[in-house]
N, CA, C and O atoms as a Tripos MOL2 file, in Angstrom:
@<TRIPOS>MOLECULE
protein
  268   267    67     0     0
PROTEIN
NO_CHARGES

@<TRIPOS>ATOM
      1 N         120.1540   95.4920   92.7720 N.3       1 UNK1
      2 CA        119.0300   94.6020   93.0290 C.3       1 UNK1
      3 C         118.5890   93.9470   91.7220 C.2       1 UNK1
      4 O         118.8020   94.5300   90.6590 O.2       1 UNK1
      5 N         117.9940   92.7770   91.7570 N.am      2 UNK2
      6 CA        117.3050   92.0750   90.7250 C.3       2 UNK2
      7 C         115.7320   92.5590   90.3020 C.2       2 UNK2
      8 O         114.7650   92.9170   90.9740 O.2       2 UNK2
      9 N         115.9500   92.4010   88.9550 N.am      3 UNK3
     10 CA        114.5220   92.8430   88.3050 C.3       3 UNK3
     11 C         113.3430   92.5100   89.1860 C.2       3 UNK3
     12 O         112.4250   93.3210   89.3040 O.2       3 UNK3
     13 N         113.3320   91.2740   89.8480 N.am      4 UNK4
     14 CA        111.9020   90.5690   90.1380 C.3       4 UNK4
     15 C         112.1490   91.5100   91.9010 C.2       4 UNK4
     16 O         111.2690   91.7200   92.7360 O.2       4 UNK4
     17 N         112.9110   91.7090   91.9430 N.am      5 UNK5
     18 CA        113.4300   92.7450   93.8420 C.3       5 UNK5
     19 C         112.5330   94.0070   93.5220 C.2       5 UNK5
     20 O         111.6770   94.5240   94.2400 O.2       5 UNK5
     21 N         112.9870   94.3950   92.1510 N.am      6 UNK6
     22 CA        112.6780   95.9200   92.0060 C.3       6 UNK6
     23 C         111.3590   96.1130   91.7250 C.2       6 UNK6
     24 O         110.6560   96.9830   92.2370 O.2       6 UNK6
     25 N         110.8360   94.8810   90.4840 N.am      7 UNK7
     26 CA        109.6540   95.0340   90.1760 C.3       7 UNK7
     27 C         108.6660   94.9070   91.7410 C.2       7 UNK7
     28 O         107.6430   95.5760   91.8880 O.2       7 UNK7
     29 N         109.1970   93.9280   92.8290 N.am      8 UNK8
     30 CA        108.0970   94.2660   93.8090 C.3       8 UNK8
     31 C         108.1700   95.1510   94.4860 C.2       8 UNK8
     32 O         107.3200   95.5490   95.2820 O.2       8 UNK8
     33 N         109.4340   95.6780   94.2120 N.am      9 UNK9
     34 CA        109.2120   97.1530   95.1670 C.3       9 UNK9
     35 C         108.4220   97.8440   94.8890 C.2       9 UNK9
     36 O         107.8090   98.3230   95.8430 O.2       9 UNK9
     37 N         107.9880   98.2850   93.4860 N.am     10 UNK10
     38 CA        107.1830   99.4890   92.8230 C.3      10 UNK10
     39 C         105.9380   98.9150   92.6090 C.2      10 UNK10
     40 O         105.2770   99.5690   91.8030 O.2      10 UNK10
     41 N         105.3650   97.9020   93.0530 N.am     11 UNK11
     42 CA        104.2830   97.3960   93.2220 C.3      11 UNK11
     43 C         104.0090   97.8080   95.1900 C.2      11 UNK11
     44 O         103.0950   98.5020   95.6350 O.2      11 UNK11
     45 N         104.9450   97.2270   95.8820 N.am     12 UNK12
     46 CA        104.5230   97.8290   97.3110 C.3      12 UNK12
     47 C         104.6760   99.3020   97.2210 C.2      12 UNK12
     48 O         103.6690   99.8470   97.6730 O.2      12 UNK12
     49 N         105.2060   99.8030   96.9730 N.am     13 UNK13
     50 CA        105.4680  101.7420   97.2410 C.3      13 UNK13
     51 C         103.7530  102.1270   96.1130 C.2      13 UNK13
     52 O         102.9100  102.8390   96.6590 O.2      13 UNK13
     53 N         103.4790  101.6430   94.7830 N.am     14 UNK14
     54 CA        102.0260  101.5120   94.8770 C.3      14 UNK14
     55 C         100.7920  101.2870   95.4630 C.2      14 UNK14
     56 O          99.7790  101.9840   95.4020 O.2      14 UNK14
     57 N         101.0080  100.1140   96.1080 N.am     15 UNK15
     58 CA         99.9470   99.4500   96.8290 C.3      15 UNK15
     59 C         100.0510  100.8940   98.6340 C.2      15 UNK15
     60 O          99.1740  101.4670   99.2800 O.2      15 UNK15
     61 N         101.4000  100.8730   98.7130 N.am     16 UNK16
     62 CA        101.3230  101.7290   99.9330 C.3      16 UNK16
     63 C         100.9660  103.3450   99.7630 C.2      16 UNK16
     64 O         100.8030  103.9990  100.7930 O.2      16 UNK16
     65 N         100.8510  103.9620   98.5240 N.am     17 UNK17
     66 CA        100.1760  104.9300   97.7490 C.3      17 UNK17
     67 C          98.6480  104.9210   97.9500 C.2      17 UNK17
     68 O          97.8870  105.7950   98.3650 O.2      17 UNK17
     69 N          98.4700  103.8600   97.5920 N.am     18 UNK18
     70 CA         97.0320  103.6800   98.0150 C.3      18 UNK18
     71 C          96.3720  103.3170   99.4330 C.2      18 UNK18
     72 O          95.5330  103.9780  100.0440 O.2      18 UNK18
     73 N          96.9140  102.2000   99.7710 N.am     19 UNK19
     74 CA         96.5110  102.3240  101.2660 C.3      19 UNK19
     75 C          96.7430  102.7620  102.5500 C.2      19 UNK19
     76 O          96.2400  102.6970  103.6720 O.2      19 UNK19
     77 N          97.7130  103.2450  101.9610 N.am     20 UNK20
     78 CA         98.7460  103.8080  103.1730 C.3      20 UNK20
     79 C          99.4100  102.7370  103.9670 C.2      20 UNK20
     80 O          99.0510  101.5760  103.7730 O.2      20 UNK20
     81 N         100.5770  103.0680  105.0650 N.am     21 UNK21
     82 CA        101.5500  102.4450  105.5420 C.3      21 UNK21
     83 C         100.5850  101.3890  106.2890 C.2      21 UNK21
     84 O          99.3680  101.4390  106.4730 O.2      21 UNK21
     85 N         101.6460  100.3030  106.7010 N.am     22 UNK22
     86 CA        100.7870   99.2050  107.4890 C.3      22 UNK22
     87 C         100.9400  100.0930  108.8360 C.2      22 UNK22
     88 O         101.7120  100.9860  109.1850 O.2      22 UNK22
     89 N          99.7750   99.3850  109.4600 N.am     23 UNK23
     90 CA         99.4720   99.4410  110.3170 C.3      23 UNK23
     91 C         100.3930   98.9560  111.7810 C.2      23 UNK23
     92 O         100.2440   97.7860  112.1340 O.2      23 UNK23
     93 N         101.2430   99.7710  112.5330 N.am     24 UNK24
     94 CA        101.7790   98.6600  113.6520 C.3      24 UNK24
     95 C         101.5110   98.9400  115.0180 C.2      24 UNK24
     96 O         102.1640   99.5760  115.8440 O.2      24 UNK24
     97 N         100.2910   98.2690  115.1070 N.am     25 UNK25
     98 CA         99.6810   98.6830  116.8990 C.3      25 UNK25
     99 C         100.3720   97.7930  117.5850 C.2      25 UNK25
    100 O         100.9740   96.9560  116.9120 O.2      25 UNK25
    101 N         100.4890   97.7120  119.1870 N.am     26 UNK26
    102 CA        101.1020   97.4130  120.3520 C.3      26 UNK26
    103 C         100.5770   95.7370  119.9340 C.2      26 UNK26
    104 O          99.4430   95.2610  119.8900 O.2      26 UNK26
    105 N         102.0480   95.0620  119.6370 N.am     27 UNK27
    106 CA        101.9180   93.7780  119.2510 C.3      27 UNK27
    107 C         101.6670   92.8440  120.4860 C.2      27 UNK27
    108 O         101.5560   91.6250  120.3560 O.2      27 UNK27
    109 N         101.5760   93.5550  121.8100 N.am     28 UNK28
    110 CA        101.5910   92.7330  123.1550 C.3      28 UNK28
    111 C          99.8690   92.7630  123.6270 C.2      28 UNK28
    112 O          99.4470   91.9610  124.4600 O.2      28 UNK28
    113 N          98.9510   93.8230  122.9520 N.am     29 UNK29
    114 CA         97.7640   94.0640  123.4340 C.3      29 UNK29
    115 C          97.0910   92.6930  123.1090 C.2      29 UNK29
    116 O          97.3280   91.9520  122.1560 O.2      29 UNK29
    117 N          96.2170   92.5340  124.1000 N.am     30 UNK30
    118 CA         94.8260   91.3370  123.3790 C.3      30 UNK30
    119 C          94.4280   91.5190  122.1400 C.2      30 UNK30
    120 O          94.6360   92.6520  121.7050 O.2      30 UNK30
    121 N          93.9220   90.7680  121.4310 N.am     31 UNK31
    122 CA         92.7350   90.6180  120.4750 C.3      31 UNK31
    123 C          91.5110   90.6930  120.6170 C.2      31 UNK31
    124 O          90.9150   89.6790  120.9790 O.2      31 UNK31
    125 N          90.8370   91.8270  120.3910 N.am     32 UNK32
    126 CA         89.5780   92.0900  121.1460 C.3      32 UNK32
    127 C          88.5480   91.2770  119.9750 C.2      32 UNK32
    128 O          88.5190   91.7890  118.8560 O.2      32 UNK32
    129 N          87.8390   90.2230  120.1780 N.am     33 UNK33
    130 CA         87.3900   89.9810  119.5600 C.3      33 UNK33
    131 C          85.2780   90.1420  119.4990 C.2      33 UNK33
    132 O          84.6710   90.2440  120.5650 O.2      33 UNK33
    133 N          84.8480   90.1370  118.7360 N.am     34 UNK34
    134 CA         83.5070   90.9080  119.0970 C.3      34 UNK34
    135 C          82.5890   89.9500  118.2470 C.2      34 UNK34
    136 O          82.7400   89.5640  117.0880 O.2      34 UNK34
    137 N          81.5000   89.6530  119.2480 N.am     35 UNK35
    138 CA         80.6740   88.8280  118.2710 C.3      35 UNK35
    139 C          79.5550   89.6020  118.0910 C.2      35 UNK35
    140 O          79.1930   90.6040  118.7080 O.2      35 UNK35
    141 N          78.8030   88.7300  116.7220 N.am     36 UNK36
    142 CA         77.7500   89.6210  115.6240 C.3      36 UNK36
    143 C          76.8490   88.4300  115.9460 C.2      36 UNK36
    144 O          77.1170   87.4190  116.5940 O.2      36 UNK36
    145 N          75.9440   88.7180  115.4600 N.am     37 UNK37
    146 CA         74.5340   87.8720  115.5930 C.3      37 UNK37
    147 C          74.6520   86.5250  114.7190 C.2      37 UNK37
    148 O          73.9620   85.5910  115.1290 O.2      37 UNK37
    149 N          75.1420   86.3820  113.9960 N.am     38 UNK38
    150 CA         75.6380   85.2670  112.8060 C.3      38 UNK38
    151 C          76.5040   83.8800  114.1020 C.2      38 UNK38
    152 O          76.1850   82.7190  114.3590 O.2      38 UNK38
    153 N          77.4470   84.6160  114.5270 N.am     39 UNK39
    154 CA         78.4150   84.3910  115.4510 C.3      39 UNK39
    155 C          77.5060   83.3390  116.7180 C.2      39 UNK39
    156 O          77.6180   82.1500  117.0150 O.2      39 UNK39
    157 N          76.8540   84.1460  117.0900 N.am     40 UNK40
    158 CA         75.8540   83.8330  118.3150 C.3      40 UNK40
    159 C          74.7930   82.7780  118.3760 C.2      40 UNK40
    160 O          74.2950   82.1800  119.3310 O.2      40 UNK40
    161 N          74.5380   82.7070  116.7650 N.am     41 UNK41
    162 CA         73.4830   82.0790  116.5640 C.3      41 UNK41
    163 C          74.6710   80.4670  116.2810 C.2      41 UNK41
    164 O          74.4920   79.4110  116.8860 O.2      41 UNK41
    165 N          75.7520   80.6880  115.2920 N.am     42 UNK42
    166 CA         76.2680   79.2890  115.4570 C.3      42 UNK42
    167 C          76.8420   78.4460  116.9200 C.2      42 UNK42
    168 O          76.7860   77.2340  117.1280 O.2      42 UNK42
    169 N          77.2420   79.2190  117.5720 N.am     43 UNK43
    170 CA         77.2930   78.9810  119.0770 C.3      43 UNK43
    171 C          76.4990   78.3020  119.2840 C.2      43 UNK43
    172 O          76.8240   77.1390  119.5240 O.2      43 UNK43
    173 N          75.0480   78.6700  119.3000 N.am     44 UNK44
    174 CA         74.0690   77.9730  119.9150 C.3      44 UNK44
    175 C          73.7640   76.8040  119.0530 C.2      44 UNK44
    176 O          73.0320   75.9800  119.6020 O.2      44 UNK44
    177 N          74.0650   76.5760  118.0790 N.am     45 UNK45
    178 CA         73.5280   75.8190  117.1080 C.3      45 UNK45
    179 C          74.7950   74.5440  117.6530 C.2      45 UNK45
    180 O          74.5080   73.4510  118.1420 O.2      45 UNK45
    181 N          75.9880   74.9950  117.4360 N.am     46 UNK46
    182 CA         77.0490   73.9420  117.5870 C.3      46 UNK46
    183 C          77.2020   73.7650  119.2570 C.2      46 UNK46
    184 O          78.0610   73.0610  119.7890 O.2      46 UNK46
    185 N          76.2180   74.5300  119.9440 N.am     47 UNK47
    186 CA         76.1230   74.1080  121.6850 C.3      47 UNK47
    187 C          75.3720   72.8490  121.7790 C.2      47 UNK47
    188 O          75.4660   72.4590  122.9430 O.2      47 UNK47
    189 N          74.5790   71.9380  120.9840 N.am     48 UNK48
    190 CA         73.9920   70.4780  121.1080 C.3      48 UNK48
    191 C          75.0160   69.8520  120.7860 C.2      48 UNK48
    192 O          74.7060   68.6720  120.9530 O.2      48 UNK48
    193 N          76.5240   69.9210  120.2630 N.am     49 UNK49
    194 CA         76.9340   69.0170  120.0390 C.3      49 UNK49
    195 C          78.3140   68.9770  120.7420 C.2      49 UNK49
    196 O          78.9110   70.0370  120.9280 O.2      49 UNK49
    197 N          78.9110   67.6550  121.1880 N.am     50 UNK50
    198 CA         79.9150   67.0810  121.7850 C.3      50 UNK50
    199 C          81.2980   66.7270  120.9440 C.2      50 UNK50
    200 O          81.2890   65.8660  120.0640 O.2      50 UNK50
    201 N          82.3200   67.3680  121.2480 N.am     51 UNK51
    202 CA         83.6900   66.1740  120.5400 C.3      51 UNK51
    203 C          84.2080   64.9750  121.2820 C.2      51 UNK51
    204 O          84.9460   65.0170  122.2670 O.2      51 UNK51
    205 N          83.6960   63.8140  120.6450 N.am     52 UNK52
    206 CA         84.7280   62.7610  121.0550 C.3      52 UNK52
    207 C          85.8130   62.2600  120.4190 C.2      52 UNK52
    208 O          86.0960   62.5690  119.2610 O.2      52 UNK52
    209 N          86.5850   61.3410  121.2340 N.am     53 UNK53
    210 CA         87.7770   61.4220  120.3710 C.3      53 UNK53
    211 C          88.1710   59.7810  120.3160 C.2      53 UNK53
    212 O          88.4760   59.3770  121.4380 O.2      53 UNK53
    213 N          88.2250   58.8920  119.4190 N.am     54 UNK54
    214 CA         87.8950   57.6780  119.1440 C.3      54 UNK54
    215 C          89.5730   57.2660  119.5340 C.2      54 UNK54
    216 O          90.3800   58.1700  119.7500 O.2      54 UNK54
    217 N          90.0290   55.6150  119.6010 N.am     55 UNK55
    218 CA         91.3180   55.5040  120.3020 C.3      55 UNK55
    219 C          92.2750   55.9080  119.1200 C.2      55 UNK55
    220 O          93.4460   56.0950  119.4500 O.2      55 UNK55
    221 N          92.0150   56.0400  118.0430 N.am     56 UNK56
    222 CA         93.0030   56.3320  117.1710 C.3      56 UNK56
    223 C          93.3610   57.9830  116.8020 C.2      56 UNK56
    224 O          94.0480   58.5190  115.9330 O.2      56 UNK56
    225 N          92.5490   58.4710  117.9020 N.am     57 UNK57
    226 CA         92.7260   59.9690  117.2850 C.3      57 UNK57
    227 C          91.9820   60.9040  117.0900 C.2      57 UNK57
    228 O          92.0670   62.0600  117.5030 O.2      57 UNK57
    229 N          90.9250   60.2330  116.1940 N.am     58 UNK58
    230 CA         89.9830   60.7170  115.0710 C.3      58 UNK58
    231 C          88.9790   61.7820  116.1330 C.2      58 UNK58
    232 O          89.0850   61.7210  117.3570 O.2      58 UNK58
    233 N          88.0910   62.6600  115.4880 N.am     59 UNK59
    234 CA         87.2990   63.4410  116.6740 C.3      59 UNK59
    235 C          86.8640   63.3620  115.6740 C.2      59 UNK59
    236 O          87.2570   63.1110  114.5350 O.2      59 UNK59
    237 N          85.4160   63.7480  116.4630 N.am     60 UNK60
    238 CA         83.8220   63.4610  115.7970 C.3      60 UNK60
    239 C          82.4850   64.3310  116.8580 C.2      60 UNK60
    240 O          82.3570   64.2270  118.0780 O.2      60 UNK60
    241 N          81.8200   64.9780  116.1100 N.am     61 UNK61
    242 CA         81.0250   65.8650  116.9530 C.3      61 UNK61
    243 C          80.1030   64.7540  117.0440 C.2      61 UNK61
    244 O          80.1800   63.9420  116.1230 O.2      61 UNK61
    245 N          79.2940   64.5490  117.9010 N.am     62 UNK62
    246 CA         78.4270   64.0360  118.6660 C.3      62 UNK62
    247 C          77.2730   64.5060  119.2410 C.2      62 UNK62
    248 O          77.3850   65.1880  120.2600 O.2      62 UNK62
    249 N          75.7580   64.1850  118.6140 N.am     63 UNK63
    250 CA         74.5110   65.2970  119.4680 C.3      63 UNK63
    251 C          74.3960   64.7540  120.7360 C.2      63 UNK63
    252 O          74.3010   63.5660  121.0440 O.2      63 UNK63
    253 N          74.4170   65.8980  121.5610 N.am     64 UNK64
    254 CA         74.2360   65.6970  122.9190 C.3      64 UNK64
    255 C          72.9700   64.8080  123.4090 C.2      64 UNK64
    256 O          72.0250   64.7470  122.6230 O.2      64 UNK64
    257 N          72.9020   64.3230  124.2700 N.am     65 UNK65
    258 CA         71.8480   63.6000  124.7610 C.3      65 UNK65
    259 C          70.7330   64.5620  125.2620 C.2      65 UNK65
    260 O          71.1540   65.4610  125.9900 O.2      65 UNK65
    261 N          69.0020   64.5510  124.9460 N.am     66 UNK66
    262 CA         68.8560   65.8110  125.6850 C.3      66 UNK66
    263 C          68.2650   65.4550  126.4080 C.2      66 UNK66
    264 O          67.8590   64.3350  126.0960 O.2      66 UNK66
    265 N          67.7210   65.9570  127.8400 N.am     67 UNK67
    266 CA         67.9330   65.4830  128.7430 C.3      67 UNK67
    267 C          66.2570   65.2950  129.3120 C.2      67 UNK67
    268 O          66.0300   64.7560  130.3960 O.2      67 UNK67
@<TRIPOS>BOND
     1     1     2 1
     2     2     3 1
     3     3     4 2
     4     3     5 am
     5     5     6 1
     6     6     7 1
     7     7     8 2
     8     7     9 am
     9     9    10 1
    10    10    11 1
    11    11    12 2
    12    11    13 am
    13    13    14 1
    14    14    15 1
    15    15    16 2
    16    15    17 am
    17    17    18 1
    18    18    19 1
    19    19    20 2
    20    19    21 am
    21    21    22 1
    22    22    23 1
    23    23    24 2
    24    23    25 am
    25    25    26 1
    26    26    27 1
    27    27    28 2
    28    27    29 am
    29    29    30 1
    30    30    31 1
    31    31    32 2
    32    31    33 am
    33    33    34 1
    34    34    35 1
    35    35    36 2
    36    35    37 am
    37    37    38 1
    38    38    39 1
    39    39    40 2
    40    39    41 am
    41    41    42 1
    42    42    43 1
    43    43    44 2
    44    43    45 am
    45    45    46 1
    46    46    47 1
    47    47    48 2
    48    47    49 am
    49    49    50 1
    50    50    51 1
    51    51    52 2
    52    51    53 am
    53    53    54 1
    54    54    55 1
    55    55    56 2
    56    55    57 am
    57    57    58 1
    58    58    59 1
    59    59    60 2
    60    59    61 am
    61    61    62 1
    62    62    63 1
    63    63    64 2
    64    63    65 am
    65    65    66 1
    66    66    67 1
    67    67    68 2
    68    67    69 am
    69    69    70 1
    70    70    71 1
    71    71    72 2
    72    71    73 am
    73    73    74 1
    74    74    75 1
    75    75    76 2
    76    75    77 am
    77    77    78 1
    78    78    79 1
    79    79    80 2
    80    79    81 am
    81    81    82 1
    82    82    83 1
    83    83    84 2
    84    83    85 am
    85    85    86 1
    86    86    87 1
    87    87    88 2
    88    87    89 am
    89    89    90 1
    90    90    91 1
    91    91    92 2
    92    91    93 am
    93    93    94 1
    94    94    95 1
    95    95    96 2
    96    95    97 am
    97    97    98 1
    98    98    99 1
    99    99   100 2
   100    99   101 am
   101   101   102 1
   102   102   103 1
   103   103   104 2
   104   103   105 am
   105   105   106 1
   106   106   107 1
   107   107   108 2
   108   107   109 am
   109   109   110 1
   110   110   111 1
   111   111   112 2
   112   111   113 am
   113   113   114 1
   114   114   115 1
   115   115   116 2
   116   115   117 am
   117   117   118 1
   118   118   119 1
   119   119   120 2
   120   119   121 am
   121   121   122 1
   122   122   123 1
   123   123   124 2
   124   123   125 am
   125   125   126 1
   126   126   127 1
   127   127   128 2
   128   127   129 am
   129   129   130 1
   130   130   131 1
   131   131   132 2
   132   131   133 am
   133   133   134 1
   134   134   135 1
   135   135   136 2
   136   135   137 am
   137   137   138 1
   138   138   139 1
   139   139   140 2
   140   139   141 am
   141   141   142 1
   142   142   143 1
   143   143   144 2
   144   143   145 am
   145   145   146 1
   146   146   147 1
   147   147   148 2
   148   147   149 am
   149   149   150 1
   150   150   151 1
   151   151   152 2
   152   151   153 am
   153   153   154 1
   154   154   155 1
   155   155   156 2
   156   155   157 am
   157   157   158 1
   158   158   159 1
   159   159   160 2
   160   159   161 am
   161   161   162 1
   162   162   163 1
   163   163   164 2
   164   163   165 am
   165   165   166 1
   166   166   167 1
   167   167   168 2
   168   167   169 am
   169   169   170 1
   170   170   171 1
   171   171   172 2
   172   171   173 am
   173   173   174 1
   174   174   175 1
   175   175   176 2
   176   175   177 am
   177   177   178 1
   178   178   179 1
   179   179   180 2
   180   179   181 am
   181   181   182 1
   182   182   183 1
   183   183   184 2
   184   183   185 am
   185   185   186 1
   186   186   187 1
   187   187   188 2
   188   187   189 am
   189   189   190 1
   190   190   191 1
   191   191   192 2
   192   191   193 am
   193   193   194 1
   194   194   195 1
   195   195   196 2
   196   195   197 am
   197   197   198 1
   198   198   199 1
   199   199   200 2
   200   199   201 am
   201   201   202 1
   202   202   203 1
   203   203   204 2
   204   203   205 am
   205   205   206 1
   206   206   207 1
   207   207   208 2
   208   207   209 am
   209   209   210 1
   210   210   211 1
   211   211   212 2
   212   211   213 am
   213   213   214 1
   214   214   215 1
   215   215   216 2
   216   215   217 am
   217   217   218 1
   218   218   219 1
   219   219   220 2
   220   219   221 am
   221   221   222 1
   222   222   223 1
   223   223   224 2
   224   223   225 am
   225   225   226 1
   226   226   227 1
   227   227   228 2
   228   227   229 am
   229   229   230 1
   230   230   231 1
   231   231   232 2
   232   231   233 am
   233   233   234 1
   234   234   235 1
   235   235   236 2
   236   235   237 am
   237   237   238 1
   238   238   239 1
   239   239   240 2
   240   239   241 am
   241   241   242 1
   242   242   243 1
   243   243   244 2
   244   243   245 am
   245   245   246 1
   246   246   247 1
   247   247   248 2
   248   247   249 am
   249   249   250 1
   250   250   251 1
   251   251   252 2
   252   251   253 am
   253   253   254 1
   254   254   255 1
   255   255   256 2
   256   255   257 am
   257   257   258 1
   258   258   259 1
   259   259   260 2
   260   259   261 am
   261   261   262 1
   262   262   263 1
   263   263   264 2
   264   263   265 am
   265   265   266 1
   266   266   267 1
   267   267   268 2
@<TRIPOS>SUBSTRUCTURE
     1 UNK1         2 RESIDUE 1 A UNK
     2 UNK2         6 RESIDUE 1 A UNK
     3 UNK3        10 RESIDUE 1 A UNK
     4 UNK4        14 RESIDUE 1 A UNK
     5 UNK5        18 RESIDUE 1 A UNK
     6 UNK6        22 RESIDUE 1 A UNK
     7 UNK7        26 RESIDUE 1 A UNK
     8 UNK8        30 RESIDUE 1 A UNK
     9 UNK9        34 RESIDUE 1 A UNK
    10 UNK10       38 RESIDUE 1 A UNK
    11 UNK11       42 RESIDUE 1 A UNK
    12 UNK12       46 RESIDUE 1 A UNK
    13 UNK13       50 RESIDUE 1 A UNK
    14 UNK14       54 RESIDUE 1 A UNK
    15 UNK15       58 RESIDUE 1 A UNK
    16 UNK16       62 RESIDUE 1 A UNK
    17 UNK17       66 RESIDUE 1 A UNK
    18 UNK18       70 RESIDUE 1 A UNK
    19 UNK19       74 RESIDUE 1 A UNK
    20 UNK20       78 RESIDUE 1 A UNK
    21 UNK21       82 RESIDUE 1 A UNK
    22 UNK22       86 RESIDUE 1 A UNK
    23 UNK23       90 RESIDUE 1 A UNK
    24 UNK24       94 RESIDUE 1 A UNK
    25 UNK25       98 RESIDUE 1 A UNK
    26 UNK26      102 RESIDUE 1 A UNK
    27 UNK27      106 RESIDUE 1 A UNK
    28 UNK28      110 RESIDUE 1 A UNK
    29 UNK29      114 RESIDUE 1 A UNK
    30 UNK30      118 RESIDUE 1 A UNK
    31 UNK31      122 RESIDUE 1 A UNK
    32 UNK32      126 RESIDUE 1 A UNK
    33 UNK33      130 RESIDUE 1 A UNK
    34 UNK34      134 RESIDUE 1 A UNK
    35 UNK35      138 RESIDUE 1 A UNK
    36 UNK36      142 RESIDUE 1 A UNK
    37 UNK37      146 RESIDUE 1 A UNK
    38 UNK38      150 RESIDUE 1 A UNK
    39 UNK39      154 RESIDUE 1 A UNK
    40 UNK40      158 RESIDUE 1 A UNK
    41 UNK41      162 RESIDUE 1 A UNK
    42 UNK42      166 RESIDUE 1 A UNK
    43 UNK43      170 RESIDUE 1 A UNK
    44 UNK44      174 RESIDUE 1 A UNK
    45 UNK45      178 RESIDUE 1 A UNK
    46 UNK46      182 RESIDUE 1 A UNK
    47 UNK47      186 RESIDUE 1 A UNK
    48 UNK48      190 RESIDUE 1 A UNK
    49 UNK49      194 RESIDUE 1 A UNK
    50 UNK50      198 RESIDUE 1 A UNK
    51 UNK51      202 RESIDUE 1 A UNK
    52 UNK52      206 RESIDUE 1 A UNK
    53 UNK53      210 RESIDUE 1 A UNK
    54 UNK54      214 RESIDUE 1 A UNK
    55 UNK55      218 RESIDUE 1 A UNK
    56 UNK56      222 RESIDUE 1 A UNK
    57 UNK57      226 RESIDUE 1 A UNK
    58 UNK58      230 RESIDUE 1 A UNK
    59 UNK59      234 RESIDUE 1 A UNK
    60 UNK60      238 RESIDUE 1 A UNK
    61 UNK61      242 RESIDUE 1 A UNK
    62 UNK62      246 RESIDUE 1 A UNK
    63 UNK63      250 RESIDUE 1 A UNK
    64 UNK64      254 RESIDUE 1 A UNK
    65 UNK65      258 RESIDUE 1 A UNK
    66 UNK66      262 RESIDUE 1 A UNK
    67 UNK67      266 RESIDUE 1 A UNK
């Protein structure tokens, strides 16, 4: 093997010293994803606004009309 092969090996067999092996859960499961209050609050914040999409492409958020 080449120096720059070997040198990253003994940098991963380090790094995996420390953190231990990766991780390999069931690559077919969902992504459970979980929202936090930060999360919830931009939702609502980016819920007044609309994407349109102009003839060339371009998209552009838009404040909703309120009603």
């Amino acid at each position: 093997m080449g120096h720059a092969l070997d040198s990253f090996m003994r940098v991963t067999d380090r790094l995996r010293f420390w953190f231990g092996p990766a991780t390999r859960g069931d690559i077919d499961a969902p992504v459970v994803h979980k929202h936090d209050d930060f999360e919830t609050a931009s939702e609502e914040d980016l819920g007044h606004f609309v994407v349109e999409t102009d003839d060339q492409g371009h998209h552009y958020g838009v404040r909703k009309e309120s009603a």
